[in-house]
C-alpha positions in Angstrom: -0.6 8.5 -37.4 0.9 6.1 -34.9 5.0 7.3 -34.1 7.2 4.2 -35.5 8.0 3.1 -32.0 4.4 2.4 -31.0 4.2 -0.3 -34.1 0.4 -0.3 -34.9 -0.6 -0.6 -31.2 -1.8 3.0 -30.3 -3.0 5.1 -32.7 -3.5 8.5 -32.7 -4.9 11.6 -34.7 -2.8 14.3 -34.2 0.4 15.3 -36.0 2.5 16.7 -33.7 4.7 14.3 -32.1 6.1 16.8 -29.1 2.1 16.8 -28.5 1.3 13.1 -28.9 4.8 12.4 -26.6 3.3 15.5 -23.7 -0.5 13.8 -23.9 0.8 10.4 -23.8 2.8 11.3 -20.6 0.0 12.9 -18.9 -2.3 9.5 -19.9 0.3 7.5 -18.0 1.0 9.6 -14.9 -2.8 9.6 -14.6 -3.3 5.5 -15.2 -0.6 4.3 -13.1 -2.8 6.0 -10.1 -5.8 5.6 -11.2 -4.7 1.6 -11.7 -3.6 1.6 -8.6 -6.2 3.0 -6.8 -9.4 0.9 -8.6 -7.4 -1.9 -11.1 -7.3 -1.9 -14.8 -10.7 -3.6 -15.2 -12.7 -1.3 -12.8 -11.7 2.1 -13.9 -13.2 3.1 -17.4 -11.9 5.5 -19.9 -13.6 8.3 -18.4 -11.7 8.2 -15.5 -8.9 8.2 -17.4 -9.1 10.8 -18.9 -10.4 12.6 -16.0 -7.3 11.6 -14.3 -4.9 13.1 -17.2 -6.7 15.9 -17.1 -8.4 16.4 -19.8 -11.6 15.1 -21.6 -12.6 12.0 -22.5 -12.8 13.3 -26.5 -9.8 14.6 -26.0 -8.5 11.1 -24.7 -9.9 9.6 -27.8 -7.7 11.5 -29.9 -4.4 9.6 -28.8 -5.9 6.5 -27.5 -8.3 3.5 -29.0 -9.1 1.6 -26.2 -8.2 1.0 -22.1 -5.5 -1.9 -23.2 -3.8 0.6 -25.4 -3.2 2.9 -21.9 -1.7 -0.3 -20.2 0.5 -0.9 -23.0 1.4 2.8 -23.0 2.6 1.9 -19.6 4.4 -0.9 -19.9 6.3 0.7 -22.7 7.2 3.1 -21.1 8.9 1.0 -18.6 10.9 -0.5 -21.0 12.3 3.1 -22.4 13.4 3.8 -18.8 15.2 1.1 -18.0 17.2 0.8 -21.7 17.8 4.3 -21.1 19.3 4.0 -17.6 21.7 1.5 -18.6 22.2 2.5 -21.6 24.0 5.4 -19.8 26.1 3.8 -17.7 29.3 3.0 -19.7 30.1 -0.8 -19.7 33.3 -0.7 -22.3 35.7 -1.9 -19.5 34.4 -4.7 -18.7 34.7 -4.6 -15.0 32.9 -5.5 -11.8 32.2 -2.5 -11.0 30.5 -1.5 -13.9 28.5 -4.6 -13.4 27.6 -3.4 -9.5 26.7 0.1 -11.1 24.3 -1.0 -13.6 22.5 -3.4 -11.2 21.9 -0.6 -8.3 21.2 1.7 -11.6 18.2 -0.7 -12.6 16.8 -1.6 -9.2 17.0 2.2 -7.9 14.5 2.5 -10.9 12.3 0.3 -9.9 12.1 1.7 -6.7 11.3 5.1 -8.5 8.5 3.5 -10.7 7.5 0.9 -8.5 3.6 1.6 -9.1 4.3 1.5 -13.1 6.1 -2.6 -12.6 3.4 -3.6 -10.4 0.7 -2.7 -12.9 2.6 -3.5 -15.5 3.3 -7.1 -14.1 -0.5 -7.4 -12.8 -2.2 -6.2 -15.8 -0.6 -7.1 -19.0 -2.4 -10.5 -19.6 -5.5 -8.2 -20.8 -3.1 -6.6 -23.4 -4.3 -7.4 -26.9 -1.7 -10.6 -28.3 0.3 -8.6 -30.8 1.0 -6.0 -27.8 1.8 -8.9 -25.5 4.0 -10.2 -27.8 6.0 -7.0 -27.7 5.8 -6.4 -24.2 7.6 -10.1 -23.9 10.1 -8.9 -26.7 10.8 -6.1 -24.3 11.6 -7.8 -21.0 13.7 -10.4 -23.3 15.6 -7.3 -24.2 16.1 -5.9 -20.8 17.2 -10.0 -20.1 19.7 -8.9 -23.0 21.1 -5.6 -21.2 22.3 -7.7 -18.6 23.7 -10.2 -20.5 25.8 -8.2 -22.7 27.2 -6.4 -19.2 28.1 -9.9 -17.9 29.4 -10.9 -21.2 31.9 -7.7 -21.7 33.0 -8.9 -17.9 34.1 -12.4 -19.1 35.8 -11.2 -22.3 38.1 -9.2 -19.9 38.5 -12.0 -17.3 36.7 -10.2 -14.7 34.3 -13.6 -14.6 34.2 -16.9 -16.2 31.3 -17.8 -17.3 29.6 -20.1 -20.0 26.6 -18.6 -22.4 24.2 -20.6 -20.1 25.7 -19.4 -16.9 25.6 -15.6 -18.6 22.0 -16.4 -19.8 20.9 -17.6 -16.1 22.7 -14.6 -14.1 20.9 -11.3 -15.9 17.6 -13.1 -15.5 18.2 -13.3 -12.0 19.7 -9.8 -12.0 16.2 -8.9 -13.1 13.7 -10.8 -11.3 15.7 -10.1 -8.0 15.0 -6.2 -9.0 11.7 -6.9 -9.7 10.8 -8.7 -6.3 11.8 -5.5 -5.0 8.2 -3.8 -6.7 6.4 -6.9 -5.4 7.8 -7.5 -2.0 8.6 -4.3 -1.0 5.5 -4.5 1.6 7.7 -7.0 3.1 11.6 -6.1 2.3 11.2 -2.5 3.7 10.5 -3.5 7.2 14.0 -5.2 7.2 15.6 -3.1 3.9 16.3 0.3 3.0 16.5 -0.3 -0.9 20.5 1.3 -0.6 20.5 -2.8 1.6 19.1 -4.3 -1.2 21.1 -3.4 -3.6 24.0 -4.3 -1.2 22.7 -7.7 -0.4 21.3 -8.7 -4.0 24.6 -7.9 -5.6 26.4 -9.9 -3.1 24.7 -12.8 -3.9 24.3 -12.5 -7.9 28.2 -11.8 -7.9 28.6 -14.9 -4.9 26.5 -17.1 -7.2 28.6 -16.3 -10.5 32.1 -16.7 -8.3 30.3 -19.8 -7.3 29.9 -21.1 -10.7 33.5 -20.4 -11.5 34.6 -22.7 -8.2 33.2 -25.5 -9.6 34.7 -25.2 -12.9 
Protein backbone atom coordinates (compact mmCIF):
# COMPACT_ATOMS: atom_id res chain seq x y z
CA UNK A 1 0.00 0.00 0.00
CA UNK A 2 1.32 3.40 -0.90
CA UNK A 3 2.16 5.68 2.65
CA UNK A 4 -0.43 8.79 2.52
CA UNK A 5 2.35 11.16 1.73
CA UNK A 6 3.37 9.44 -1.54
CA UNK A 7 -0.51 10.14 -2.90
CA UNK A 8 -0.87 7.30 -5.54
CA UNK A 9 2.48 7.95 -7.15
CA UNK A 10 4.73 5.03 -5.83
CA UNK A 11 3.31 2.14 -4.86
CA UNK A 12 4.60 -0.45 -2.98
CA UNK A 13 3.91 -4.15 -1.57
CA UNK A 14 5.21 -4.37 1.67
CA UNK A 15 3.63 -3.34 5.01
CA UNK A 16 6.06 -2.19 7.00
CA UNK A 17 6.54 1.44 6.73
CA UNK A 18 10.11 1.66 8.79
CA UNK A 19 10.97 -0.87 5.85
CA UNK A 20 9.31 0.97 2.86
CA UNK A 21 11.02 4.50 4.53
CA UNK A 22 14.88 2.34 4.94
CA UNK A 23 14.39 0.78 1.11
CA UNK A 24 13.22 3.95 -0.22
CA UNK A 25 16.33 5.78 1.18
CA UNK A 26 18.73 3.30 -0.11
CA UNK A 27 16.73 3.63 -3.87
CA UNK A 28 17.62 7.37 -3.68
CA UNK A 29 21.19 7.44 -2.37
CA UNK A 30 21.77 4.89 -5.11
CA UNK A 31 19.82 7.09 -8.15
CA UNK A 32 21.13 10.36 -7.31
CA UNK A 33 24.73 8.70 -8.38
CA UNK A 34 23.79 6.61 -10.63
CA UNK A 35 21.77 9.79 -12.33
CA UNK A 36 24.61 11.52 -12.13
CA UNK A 37 26.95 9.32 -13.43
CA UNK A 38 24.81 8.05 -16.84
CA UNK A 39 21.34 10.47 -16.79
CA UNK A 40 17.85 9.35 -16.02
CA UNK A 41 17.12 8.08 -19.52
CA UNK A 42 20.43 5.93 -19.90
CA UNK A 43 20.45 4.03 -16.72
CA UNK A 44 17.72 1.28 -16.45
CA UNK A 45 16.12 -0.22 -13.52
CA UNK A 46 18.62 -2.81 -13.19
CA UNK A 47 21.13 -0.52 -12.42
CA UNK A 48 19.13 0.82 -10.00
CA UNK A 49 18.67 -1.56 -8.14
CA UNK A 50 22.14 -2.67 -8.45
CA UNK A 51 23.08 0.63 -7.14
CA UNK A 52 20.73 0.35 -3.84
CA UNK A 53 21.98 -2.70 -3.39
CA UNK A 54 19.82 -5.03 -3.71
CA UNK A 55 17.90 -6.96 -6.62
CA UNK A 56 16.02 -5.83 -9.20
CA UNK A 57 12.82 -8.12 -7.74
CA UNK A 58 13.50 -6.70 -4.76
CA UNK A 59 13.34 -3.13 -6.41
CA UNK A 60 10.03 -4.06 -7.76
CA UNK A 61 8.56 -4.49 -4.61
CA UNK A 62 8.69 -0.58 -3.66
CA UNK A 63 8.94 0.76 -7.03
CA UNK A 64 6.61 0.69 -10.40
CA UNK A 65 8.66 2.24 -12.81
CA UNK A 66 12.13 4.57 -13.33
CA UNK A 67 9.92 7.95 -13.09
CA UNK A 68 8.64 6.84 -9.75
CA UNK A 69 12.65 6.80 -8.54
CA UNK A 70 12.98 10.48 -9.83
CA UNK A 71 9.95 11.45 -8.11
CA UNK A 72 11.19 9.62 -5.01
CA UNK A 73 13.96 12.13 -5.40
CA UNK A 74 12.52 15.15 -5.86
CA UNK A 75 10.34 14.46 -2.83
CA UNK A 76 12.60 13.99 -0.91
CA UNK A 77 14.08 17.29 -1.56
CA UNK A 78 11.07 18.95 -0.63
CA UNK A 79 10.98 17.12 3.01
CA UNK A 80 14.49 18.44 3.62
CA UNK A 81 14.12 21.70 2.95
CA UNK A 82 10.36 22.18 4.94
CA UNK A 83 12.16 20.36 7.55
CA UNK A 84 15.20 22.80 7.78
CA UNK A 85 13.14 25.67 8.05
CA UNK A 86 10.75 24.44 9.64
CA UNK A 87 13.24 24.31 12.53
CA UNK A 88 14.48 27.53 12.58
CA UNK A 89 12.04 29.53 14.80
CA UNK A 90 10.70 32.63 12.90
CA UNK A 91 8.01 33.94 15.67
CA UNK A 92 9.97 37.20 16.18
CA UNK A 93 9.82 38.47 13.19
CA UNK A 94 13.34 39.74 12.79
CA UNK A 95 16.08 40.11 10.35
CA UNK A 96 18.01 37.91 11.60
CA UNK A 97 15.78 35.14 11.58
CA UNK A 98 15.23 36.02 7.96
CA UNK A 99 19.38 35.81 7.41
CA UNK A 100 19.29 32.37 9.32
CA UNK A 101 16.70 30.74 7.40
CA UNK A 102 18.20 31.83 4.00
CA UNK A 103 21.97 30.43 4.85
CA UNK A 104 19.84 27.46 6.52
CA UNK A 105 18.23 26.67 2.90
CA UNK A 106 21.22 27.33 0.72
CA UNK A 107 23.71 25.42 3.12
CA UNK A 108 21.26 22.55 2.10
CA UNK A 109 21.58 22.81 -1.19
CA UNK A 110 25.08 22.71 -1.00
CA UNK A 111 24.72 19.36 1.00
CA UNK A 112 22.29 17.88 -1.68
CA UNK A 113 23.55 19.55 -4.56
CA UNK A 114 23.57 16.27 -6.82
CA UNK A 115 19.69 15.55 -5.60
CA UNK A 116 18.64 19.65 -7.09
CA UNK A 117 20.54 19.17 -10.15
CA UNK A 118 18.73 15.97 -11.00
CA UNK A 119 15.83 16.97 -9.77
CA UNK A 120 15.76 20.25 -11.88
CA UNK A 121 17.22 18.35 -15.05
CA UNK A 122 15.00 15.38 -14.95
CA UNK A 123 11.58 16.06 -13.72
CA UNK A 124 9.95 16.91 -17.19
CA UNK A 125 9.91 12.89 -17.75
CA UNK A 126 7.89 12.66 -14.41
CA UNK A 127 4.36 11.28 -15.18
CA UNK A 128 1.75 14.73 -15.05
CA UNK A 129 0.00 14.02 -11.86
CA UNK A 130 3.65 13.73 -10.20
CA UNK A 131 4.65 16.88 -11.98
CA UNK A 132 1.91 18.53 -10.80
CA UNK A 133 2.93 17.73 -7.23
CA UNK A 134 6.46 18.40 -7.64
CA UNK A 135 5.21 22.15 -8.83
CA UNK A 136 2.89 22.18 -5.71
CA UNK A 137 6.00 21.53 -3.82
CA UNK A 138 8.43 24.21 -4.97
CA UNK A 139 5.27 26.68 -4.68
CA UNK A 140 5.32 25.60 -1.09
CA UNK A 141 8.97 26.05 -0.48
CA UNK A 142 8.09 29.81 -2.55
CA UNK A 143 5.54 29.92 0.55
CA UNK A 144 8.28 29.16 3.40
CA UNK A 145 9.84 32.26 2.44
CA UNK A 146 7.11 34.20 2.13
CA UNK A 147 5.57 33.69 5.41
CA UNK A 148 9.38 34.53 6.93
CA UNK A 149 9.26 37.84 5.03
CA UNK A 150 5.77 38.37 5.96
CA UNK A 151 6.19 37.81 9.94
CA UNK A 152 9.24 40.52 9.30
CA UNK A 153 6.81 43.20 7.97
CA UNK A 154 4.03 42.58 10.66
CA UNK A 155 6.84 43.57 13.13
CA UNK A 156 8.22 46.49 11.12
CA UNK A 157 11.43 44.88 10.53
CA UNK A 158 10.45 45.57 6.47
CA UNK A 159 7.88 47.19 4.58
CA UNK A 160 6.75 45.43 2.07
CA UNK A 161 3.50 45.01 -0.19
CA UNK A 162 2.07 41.14 -0.92
CA UNK A 163 3.73 41.60 -4.48
CA UNK A 164 6.96 42.78 -3.15
CA UNK A 165 6.79 39.67 -0.40
CA UNK A 166 5.69 37.40 -3.39
CA UNK A 167 8.73 38.59 -5.65
CA UNK A 168 11.55 38.48 -2.66
CA UNK A 169 11.21 34.50 -1.54
CA UNK A 170 11.24 33.59 -5.11
CA UNK A 171 14.29 35.22 -5.48
CA UNK A 172 15.45 33.86 -2.10
CA UNK A 173 14.99 30.59 -3.84
CA UNK A 174 16.23 30.72 -7.25
CA UNK A 175 19.42 32.66 -5.96
CA UNK A 176 19.91 29.24 -3.66
CA UNK A 177 19.27 27.25 -6.45
CA UNK A 178 21.93 28.88 -8.91
CA UNK A 179 24.16 27.85 -6.35
CA UNK A 180 23.46 23.74 -7.55
CA UNK A 181 23.74 24.95 -11.11
CA UNK A 182 26.55 27.34 -11.10
CA UNK A 183 28.61 26.12 -8.57
CA UNK A 184 31.14 24.93 -11.44
CA UNK A 185 31.53 28.53 -11.84
CA UNK A 186 30.75 30.38 -8.27
CA UNK A 187 33.36 28.21 -6.44
CA UNK A 188 36.28 29.49 -8.22
CA UNK A 189 35.43 33.00 -6.83
CA UNK A 190 32.97 31.65 -3.68
CA UNK A 191 33.24 29.60 -0.72
CA UNK A 192 29.48 28.91 -0.29
CA UNK A 193 29.93 30.70 3.66
CA UNK A 194 30.59 34.04 0.49
CA UNK A 195 27.53 33.24 -0.98
CA UNK A 196 25.48 33.25 1.50
CA UNK A 197 27.10 36.49 2.62
CA UNK A 198 26.72 38.19 -0.71
CA UNK A 199 23.23 36.72 -1.73
CA UNK A 200 21.71 37.98 1.57
CA UNK A 201 23.18 41.32 1.05
CA UNK A 202 21.55 41.78 -1.97
CA UNK A 203 17.90 40.11 -1.30
CA UNK A 204 17.89 42.30 1.95
CA UNK A 205 19.52 45.56 -0.31
CA UNK A 206 16.76 44.84 -2.84
CA UNK A 207 13.84 44.73 -0.16
CA UNK A 208 15.40 48.04 1.63
CA UNK A 209 15.42 49.17 -1.91
CA UNK A 210 11.81 48.72 -2.41
CA UNK A 211 11.04 50.48 0.80
CA UNK A 212 13.20 53.77 -0.50
CA UNK A 213 10.98 54.22 -3.12
CA UNK A 214 7.96 53.98 -1.22
Amino acid sequence: MPKKEDHFFVQTSVKDESLIELRRQQIIKGAVKLFKEKGFHRATTRELAKAAGFSIGTLYEYIRTKEDVLYLVCDSIYKEVTNQLSSISTSAGTIDELKEAISQYFLLIDRMIDEFTIMYQETKSLPKEAMKYVLKKEIEMVALFEKIIKKCVETGELTLSDKEIYLAANHVVIQGQSWAFRKWVFQKHYSIHDYIHLQTKMVLSGMTHFQLEK
